[in-house]
C-alpha positions in Angstrom: 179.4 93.2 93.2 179.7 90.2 95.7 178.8 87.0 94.4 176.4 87.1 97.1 175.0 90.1 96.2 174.9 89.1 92.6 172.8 86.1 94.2 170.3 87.7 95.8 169.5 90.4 93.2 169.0 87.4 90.6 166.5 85.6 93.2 164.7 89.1 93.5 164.7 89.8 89.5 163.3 85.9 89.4 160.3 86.7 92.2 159.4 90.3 90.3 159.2 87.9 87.1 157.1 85.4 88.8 155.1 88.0 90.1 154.3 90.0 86.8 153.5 86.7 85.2 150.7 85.7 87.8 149.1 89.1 87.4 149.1 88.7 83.5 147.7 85.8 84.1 144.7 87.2 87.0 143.9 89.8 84.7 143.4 87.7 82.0 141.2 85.5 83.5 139.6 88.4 85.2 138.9 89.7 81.4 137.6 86.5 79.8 135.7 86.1 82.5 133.6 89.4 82.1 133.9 89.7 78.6 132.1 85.9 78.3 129.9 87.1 81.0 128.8 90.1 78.7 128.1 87.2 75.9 126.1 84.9 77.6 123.9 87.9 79.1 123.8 88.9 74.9 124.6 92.4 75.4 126.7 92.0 71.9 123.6 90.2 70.1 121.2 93.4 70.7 123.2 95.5 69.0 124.4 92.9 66.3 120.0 92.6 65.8 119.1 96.6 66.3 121.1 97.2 63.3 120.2 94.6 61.3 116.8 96.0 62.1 117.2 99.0 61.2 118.6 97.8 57.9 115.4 96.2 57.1 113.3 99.4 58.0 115.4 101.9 56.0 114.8 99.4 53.0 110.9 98.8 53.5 110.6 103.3 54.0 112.4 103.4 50.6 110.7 100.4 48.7 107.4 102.7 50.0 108.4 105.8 48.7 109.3 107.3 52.4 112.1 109.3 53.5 115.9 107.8 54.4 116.1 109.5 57.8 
């Protein structure tokens, strides 16, 4: 290859890197963003309390005498 040739395929390989790094760093932000959104709305805590719930009801039907389901 030309040295100008060999120029402007280095200047393309350094866009395509520039370009794959800001769309890491979109969808990260794009990720946090939803998964803290999911947080603060506590879709995580129901399911972290349902079964700790449940826990508690399984060992109140036994300490009764009732069937484990």
């Amino acid at each position: 290859m030309t040295e100008s040739a060999k120029k402007v395929a280095q200047q393309t390989e350094n866009r395509l890197d520039q370009v794959a790094e800001n769309v890491r760093q979109r969808f990260e932000r794009i990720l946090n963003a939803r998964f803290t959104d999911e947080i603060k709305n506590g879709r995580f805590a129901d399911q972290v309390d349902h079964g700790i719930d449940q826990g508690r009801d399984e060992v109140r039907r036994r300490a009764q005498g009732g069937s484990e389901r």
